[in-house]
C-alpha positions, 0 to 999 in steps of 0.5 A: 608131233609137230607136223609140215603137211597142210590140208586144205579142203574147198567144200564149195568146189569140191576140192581137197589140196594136199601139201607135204609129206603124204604120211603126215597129209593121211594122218591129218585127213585122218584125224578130220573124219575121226573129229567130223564122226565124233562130231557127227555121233557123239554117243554112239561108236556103232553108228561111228563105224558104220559109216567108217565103213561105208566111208571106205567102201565109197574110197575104193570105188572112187579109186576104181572109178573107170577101172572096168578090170575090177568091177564087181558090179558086172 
């Protein structure tokens, strides 16, 4: 697959670019958290999922972030 989308992730600054096609861009930050997961616990797929999930509950909050219609918290 030869893809145009680029990634670029600045860790000192918490910052994350994205350029080209948002399919191709989400397929490549993707691949980053399944490499960094592998990475992080290379034996164990529970452990893996776990946090995958945790990884996708803390994106929904993020994106719900001042959004007081739709927190469940109250």
């Amino acid at each position: 697959m030869n893809m145009k989308a680029k990634l670029y992730i600045d860790s000192e600054k918490s910052i994350i670019k994205v350029e080209g096609n948002p399919s191709e861009a989400l397929h490549l930050l993707v691949c980053a958290i399944a490499q960094t997961l592998e990475g992080l616990f290379p034996h164990s797929l529970e452990e893996r999922m776990a946090w995958l999930t945790a990884l996708l509950y803390r994106t929904v909050r993020e994106l719900n972030k001042g959004n007081k219609e739709n927190d469940d918290e109250d």
